[in-house]
Residue, then its C-alpha position, 0 to 999 in steps of 0.5 A: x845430358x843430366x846438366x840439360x835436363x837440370x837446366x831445363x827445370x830450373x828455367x821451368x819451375x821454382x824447383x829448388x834444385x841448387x845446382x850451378x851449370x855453365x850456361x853455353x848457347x849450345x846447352x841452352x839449345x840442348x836443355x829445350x829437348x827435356x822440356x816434355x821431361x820437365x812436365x812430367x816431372x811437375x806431374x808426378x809432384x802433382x800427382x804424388x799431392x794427389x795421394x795425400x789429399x782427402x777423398x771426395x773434396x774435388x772443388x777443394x782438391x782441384x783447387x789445391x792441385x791448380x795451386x801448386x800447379x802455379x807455384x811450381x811453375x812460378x806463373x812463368x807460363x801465366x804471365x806470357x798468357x797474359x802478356x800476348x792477351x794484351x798485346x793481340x787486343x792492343x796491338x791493333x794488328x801492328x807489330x811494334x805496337x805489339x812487341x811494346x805491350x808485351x814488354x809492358x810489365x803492367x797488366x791490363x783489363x784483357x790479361x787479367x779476364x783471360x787469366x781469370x777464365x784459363x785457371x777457371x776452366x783448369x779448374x773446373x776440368x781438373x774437379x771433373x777429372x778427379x770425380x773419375x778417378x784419370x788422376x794418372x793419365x791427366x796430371x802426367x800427360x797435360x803439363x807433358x804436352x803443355x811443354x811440347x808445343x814449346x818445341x813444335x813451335x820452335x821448330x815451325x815458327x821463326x824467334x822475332x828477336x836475334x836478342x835474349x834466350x829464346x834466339x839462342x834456344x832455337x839456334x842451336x836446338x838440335x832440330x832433328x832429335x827435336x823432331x824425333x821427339x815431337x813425332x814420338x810424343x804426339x804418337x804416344x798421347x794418341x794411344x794414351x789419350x784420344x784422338x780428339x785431344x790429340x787433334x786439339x792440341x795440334x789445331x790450337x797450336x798451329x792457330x796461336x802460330x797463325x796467329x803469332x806470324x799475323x800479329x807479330x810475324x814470329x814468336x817470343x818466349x811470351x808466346x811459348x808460354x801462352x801456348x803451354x797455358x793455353x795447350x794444358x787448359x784445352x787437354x784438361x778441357x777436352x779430356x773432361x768432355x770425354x770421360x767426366 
């Protein structure tokens, strides 16, 4: 288990962990489990840097945590954000048409616009959030639940590709221990967050899977990263509303 979990942050962040795993499809599929873990790990590091920048800086402050937030992730999560941004705009509703975009390393006028109002919007809620003081509960529970959806839609949403990493992740993800975790997760922010966030996030996911199936007729590993982008940004947004 501690080699899924190792698997699943060198996948997830720039953590410079050095540790060498045999890489089987069985452990891909296993290393998905830890993906909540993951998030919490990146919000601990964020929230230790917390305590060591200065009080009463928010902008500056939120704008070095958001900082390190991309860097420690690596912009893994940015770049599927901005790869589907392009592909629903271009893709005109075709699904070939689509796929090519996504595949397409350049970014255009559309990536570049959602990108710039994703990190703006986290930004902003994030400066919110440290002027009362949710530093614990924001920094652990966003990038926890950004992660999560990742499982939610492996386990509703077929993989489009019988090729690549995200079809062997998905085939051999222990589908009922994934459910446990899932359940059990969604309950827990509940109690830790509100029911409004919570219901947020469940509606934002099940309208990026709507629209995934529309567009494309499954999901790729671009899709997984838009949504743990697009997941952080709506909890950060909507616990702002709530107590900032």
């Amino acid at each position: 288990m501690l080699a899924s979990f190792a698997l699943a942050a060198q996948f997830l962040t720039r953590i410079p962990l050095n540790i060498n795993i045999p890489v089987t499809e069985q452990r891909l599929g296993q290393s998905v489990l830890f993906y909540p873990l993951v998030g919490l790990l990146i919000g601990t590091l964020l929230l230790l840097l917390t305590w060591l920048l200065p009080a009463q800086s928010f902008a500056l402050n939120a704008a070095i945590i958001l900082s390190t937030w991309v860097l420690l992730t690596g912009g893994l999560h940015l770049d599927g954000l901005a790869d589907c941004s392009d592909a629903w705009a271009g893709g005109l509703g075709d699904q070939q048409r689509s796929l090519k975009i996504m595949k397409d390393p350049a970014a255009g006028p559309i990536a570049v616009i959602m990108l710039l109002l994703v990190l703006l919007l986290k930004w902003a809620a994030i400066q919110s959030l440290l002027q009362v003081d949710l530093t614990l509960g924001f920094l652990l529970l966003t990038p926890f639940l950004g992660r999560l959806s990742i499982l939610m839609l492996m386990l509703s949403t077929p993989y489009i590709s019988t090729n690549g990493l995200g079809n062997a992740m998905q085939i051999h993800l222990p589908r009922f221990a994934a459910g446990l975790i899932v359940c059990a997760s969604l309950l827990l922010c509940a109690w830790l967050l509100n029911i409004y966030t919570l219901l947020t996030v469940i509606l934002l996911i099940y309208w990026l899977r709507h629209l995934a199936m529309q567009r494309i007729q499954g999901v790729t590993g671009d899709v997984y990263g838009a949504s743990v982008e697009l997941v952080e940004a709506a909890v950060l947004v909507s616990l702002a509303l709530a107590y900032g």
